[in-house]
Backbone bond lengths (Angstrom), bond angles and torsions (degrees), N, CA, C in turn:
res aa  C-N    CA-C-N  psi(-1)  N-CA   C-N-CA  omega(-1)  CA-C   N-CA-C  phi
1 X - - - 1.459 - - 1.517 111.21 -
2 X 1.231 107.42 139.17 1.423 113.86 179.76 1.955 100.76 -70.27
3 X 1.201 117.21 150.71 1.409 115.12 157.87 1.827 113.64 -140.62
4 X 1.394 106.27 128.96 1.113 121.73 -159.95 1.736 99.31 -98.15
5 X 1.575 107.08 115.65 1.476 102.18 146.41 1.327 140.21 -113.59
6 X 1.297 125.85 177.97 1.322 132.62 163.48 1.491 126.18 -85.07
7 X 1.498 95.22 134.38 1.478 101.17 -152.97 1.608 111.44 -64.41
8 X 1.321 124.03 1.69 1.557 127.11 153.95 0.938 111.11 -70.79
9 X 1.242 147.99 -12.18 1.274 134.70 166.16 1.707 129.53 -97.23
10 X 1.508 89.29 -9.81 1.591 110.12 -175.18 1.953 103.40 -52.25
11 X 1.383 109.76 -51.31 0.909 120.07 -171.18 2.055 122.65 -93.44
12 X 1.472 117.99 24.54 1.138 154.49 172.06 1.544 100.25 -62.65
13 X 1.478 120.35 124.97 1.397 108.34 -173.89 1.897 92.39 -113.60
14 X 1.406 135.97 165.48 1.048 121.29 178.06 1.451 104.23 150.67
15 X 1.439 124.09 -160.96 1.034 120.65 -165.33 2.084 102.68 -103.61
16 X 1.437 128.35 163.36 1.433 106.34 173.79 1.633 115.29 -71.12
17 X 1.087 84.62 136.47 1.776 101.92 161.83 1.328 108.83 -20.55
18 X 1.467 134.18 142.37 1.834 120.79 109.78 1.119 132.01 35.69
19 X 2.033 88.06 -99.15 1.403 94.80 -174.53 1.306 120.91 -87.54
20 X 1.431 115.11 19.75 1.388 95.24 -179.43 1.621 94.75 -105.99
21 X 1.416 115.45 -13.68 1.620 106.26 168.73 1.250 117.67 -87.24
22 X 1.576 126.64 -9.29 1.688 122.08 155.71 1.097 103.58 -62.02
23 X 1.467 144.25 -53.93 1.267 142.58 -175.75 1.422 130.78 -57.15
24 X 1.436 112.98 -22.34 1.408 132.02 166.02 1.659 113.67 -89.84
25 X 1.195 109.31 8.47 1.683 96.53 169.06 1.438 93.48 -99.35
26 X 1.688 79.02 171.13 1.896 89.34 -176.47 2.277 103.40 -92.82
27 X 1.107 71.77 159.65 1.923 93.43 177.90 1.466 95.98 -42.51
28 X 1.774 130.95 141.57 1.159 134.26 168.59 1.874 88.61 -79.85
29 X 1.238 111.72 160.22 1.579 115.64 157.35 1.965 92.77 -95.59
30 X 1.330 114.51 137.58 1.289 128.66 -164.00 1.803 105.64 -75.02
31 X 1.593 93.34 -64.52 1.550 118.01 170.50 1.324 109.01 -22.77
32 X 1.366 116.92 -63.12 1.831 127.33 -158.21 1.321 73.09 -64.76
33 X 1.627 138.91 -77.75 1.495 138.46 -143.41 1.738 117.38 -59.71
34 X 1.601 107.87 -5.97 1.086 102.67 -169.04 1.779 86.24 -94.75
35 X 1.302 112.48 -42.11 1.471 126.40 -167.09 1.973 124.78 -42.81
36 X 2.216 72.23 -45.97 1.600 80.41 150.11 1.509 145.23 -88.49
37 X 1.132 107.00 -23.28 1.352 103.56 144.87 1.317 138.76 -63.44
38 X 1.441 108.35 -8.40 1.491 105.46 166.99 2.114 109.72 -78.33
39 X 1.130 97.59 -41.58 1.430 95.53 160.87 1.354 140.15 -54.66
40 X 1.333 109.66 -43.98 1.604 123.34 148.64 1.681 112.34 -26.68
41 X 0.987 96.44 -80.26 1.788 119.50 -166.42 1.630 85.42 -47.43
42 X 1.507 126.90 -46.71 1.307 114.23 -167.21 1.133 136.91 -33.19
43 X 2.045 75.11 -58.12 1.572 108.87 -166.35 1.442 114.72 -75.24
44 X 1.251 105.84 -29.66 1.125 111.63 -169.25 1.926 112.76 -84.04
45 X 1.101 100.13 -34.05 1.482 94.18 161.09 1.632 117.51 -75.68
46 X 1.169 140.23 5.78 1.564 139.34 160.08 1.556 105.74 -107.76
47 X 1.202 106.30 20.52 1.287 107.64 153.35 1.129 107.93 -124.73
48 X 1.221 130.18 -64.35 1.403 117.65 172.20 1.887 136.65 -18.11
49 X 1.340 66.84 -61.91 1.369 103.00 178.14 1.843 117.95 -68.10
50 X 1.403 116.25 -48.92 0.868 125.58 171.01 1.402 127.63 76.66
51 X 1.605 84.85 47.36 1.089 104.07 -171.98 2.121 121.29 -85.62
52 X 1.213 108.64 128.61 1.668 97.81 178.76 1.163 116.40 -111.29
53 X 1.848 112.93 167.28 1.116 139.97 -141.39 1.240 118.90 34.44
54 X 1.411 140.02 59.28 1.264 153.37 177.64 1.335 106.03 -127.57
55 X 2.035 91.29 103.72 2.072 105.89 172.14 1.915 94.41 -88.50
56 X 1.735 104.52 113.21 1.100 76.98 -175.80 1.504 102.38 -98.75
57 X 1.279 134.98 34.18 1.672 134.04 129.66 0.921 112.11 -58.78
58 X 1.494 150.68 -51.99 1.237 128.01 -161.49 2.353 122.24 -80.58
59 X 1.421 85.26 12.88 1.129 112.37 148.87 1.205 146.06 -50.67
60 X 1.731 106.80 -29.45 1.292 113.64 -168.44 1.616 97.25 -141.75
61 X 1.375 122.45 175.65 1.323 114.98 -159.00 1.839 89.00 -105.89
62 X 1.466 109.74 -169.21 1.496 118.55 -164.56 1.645 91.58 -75.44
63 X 1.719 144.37 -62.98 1.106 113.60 148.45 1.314 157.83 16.87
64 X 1.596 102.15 -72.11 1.553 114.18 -176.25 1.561 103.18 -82.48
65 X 1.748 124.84 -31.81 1.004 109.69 179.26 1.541 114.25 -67.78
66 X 1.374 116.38 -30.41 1.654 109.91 -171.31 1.293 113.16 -61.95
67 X 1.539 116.45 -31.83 1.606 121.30 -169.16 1.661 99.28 -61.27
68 X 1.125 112.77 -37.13 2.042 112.71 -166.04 1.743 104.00 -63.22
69 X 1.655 106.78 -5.75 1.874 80.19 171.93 1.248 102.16 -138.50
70 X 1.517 106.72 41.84 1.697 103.06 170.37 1.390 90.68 -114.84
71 X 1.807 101.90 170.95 1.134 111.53 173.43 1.906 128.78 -65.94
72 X 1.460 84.70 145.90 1.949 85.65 178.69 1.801 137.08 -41.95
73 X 1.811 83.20 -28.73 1.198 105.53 -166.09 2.000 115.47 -72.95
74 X 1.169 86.61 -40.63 1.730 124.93 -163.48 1.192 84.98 -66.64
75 X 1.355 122.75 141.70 1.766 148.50 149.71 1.606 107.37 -73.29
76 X 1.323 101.98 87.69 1.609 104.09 145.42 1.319 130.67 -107.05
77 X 1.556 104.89 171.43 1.403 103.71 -172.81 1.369 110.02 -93.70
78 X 0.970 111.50 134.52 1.636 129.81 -155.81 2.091 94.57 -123.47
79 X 1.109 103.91 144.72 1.499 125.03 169.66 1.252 127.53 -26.20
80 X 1.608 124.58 80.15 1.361 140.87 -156.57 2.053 80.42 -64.29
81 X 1.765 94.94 -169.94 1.511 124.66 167.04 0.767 111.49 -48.18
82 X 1.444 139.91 -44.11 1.372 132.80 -147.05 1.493 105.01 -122.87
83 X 1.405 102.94 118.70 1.463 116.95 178.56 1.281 101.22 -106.99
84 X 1.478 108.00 173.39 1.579 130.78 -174.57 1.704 94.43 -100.30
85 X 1.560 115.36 131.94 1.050 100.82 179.89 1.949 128.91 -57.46
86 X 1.153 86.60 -38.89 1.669 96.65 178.41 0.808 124.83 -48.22
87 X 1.745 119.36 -47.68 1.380 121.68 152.95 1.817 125.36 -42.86
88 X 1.278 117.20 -31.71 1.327 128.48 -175.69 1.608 112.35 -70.75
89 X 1.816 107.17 -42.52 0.824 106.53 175.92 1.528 142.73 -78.79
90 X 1.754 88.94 -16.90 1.839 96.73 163.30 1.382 108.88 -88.30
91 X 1.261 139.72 2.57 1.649 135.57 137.67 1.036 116.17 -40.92
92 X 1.380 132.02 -54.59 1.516 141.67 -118.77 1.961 81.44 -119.09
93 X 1.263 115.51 -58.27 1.266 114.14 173.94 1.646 129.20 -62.27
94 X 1.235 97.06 -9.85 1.862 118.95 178.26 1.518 94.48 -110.78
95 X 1.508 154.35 -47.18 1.249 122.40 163.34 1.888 129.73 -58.82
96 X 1.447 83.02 -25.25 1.874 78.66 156.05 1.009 143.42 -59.54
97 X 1.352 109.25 -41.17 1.180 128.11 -169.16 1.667 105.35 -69.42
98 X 1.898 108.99 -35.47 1.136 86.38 -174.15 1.895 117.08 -96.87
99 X 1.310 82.51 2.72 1.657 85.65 158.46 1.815 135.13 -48.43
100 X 1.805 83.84 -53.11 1.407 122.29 -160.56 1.970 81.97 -67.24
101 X 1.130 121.09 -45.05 1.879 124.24 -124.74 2.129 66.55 -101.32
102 X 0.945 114.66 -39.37 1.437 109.07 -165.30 1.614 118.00 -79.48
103 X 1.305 122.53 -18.13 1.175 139.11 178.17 1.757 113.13 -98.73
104 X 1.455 108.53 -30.29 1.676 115.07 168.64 1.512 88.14 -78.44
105 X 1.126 128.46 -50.24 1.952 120.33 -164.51 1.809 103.16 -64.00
106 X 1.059 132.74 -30.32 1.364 141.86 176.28 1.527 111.52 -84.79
107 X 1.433 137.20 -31.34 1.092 143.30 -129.16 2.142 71.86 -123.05
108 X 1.144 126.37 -65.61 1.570 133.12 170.99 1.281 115.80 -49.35
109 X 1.209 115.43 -38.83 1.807 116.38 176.83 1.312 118.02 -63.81
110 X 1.878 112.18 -35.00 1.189 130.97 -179.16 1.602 119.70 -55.82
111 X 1.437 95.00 -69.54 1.397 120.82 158.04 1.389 113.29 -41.60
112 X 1.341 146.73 -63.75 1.060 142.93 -152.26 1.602 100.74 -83.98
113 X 1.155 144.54 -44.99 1.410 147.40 165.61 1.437 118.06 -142.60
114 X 1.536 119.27 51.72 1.062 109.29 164.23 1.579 124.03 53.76
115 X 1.042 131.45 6.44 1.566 127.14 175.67 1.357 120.80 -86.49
116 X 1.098 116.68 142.27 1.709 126.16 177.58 1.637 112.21 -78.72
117 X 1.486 112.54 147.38 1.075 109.84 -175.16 1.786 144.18 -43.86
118 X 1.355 72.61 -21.83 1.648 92.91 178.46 1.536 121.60 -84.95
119 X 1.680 114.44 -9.44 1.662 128.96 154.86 0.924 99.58 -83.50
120 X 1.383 156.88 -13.71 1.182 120.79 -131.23 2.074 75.39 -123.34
121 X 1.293 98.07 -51.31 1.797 102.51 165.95 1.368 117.27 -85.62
122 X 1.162 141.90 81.25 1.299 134.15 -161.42 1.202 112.73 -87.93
123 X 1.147 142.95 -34.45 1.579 152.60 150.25 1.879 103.90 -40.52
124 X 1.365 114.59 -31.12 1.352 85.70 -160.93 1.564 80.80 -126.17
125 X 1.500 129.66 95.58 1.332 134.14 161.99 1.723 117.11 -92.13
126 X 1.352 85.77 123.25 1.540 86.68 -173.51 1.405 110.96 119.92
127 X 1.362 130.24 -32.24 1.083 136.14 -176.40 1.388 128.57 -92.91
128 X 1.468 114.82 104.61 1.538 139.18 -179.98 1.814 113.00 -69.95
129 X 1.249 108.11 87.88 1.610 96.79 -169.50 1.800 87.13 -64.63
130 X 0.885 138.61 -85.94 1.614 110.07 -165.22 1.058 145.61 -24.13
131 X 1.966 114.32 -22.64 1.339 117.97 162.33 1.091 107.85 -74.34
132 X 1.669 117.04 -34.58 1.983 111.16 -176.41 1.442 100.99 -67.23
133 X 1.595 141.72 -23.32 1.485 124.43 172.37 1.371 106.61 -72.68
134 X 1.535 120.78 -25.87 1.402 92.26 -177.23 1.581 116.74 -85.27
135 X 1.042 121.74 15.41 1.651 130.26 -169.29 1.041 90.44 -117.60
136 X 1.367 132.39 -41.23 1.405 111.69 171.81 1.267 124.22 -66.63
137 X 1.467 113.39 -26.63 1.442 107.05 -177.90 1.845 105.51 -73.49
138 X 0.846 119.80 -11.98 1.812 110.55 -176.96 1.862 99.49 -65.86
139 X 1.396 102.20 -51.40 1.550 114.59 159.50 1.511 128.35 -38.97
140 X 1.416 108.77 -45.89 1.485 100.77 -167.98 1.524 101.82 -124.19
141 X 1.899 101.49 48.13 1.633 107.51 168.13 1.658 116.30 59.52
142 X 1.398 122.51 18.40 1.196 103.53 -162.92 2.101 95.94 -123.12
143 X 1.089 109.93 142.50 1.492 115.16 170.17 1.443 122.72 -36.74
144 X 1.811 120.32 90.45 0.984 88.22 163.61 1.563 164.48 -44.41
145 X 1.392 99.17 -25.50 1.051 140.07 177.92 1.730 97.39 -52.11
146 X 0.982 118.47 -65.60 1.480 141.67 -153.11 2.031 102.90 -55.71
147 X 2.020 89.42 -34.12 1.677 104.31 -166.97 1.813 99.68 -67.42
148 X 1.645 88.70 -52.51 1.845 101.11 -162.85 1.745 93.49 -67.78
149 X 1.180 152.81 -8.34 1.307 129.11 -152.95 1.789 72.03 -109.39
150 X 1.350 135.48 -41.27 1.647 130.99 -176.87 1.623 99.01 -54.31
151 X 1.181 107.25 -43.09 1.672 107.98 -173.81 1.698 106.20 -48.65
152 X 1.787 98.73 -62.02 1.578 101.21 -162.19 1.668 96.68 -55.78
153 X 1.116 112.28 -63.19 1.765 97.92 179.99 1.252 126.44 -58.84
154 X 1.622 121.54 -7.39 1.543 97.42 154.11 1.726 131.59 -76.58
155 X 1.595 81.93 -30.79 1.559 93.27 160.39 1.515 136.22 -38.32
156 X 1.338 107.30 -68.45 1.230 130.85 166.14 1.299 112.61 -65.53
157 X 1.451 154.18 -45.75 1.552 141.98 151.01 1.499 103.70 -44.28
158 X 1.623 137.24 -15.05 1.620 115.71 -173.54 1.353 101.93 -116.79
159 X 1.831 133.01 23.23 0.794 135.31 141.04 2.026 94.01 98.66
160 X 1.196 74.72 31.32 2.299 67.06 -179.87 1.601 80.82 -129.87
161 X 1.284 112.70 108.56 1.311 125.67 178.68 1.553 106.86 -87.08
162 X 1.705 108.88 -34.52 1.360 104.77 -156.33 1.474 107.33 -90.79
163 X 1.361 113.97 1.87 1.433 111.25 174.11 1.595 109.37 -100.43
164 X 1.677 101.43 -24.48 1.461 100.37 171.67 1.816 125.67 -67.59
165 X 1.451 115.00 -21.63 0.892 124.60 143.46 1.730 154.44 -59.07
166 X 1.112 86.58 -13.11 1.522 114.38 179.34 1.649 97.05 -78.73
């Protein structure tokens, strides 16, 4: 972008602007930034969550791991179409889990004093870890479909029929 000043300021002695040092960084590559945030969300739901035996590297293929320690800026090659199934399947077995771990953690909070999900996580109001598995799964190749149908039957095995119905 062009930026236009006034010629009183042309002659301003001092340190650079802001914007003229936002403008001098280089382009983020977007992809890598989303990639890491897919790791984020990982980690952070097996902690949250508390969830065990979950490598959450072996999540991603030899690819996706190299991109997490290069720079933001840099174009790497990041995780074409075609996955290895094995890899697919410790996705698919790690969004369950946090289905399963998120619906017993809500389904126990209930039971134990009656509180709604949003006491029970108070930092994170608003936030449906089963809707975040199913958004993650569009991300990590896996059926959404596959997340919400684990949901309704965890639902319905923890005795909350009327949400499993919903």
């Amino acid at each position: 972008p062009v930026l236009d000043t006034e010629d009183a300021w042309l002659s301003v002695e001092g340190p650079v602007s802001i914007v003229e040092l936002a403008l001098e960084q280089k382009r983020i590559h977007y992809p890598l930034v989303e990639h890491q945030f897919m790791l984020c969300t990982v980690l952070y739901a097996i902690m949250r969550l508390s969830l065990k035996a979950v490598k959450p590297l072996s999540l991603f293929d030899s690819k996706g791991k190299n991109a997490f320690f290069k720079d933001l800026t840099s174009i790497q090659l990041l995780p074409s179409g075609d996955m290895d199934p094995n890899v697919l399947s410790l996705r698919q077995q790690f969004l369950l889990k946090v289905v399963t771990a998120a619906v017993q953690t809500l389904c126990s909070s209930q039971k134990d004093q009656e509180v709604s999900e949003e006491e029970y996580f108070p930092f994170e109001k608003g936030k449906n870890w089963p809707t975040l598995a199913a958004d993650l799964a569009q991300y990590l190749q896996i059926s959404e479909d596959l997340v919400r149908r684990h949901y309704v039957c965890e639902l319905y095995s923890y005795g909350m029929d009327h949400l499993g119905e919903e």
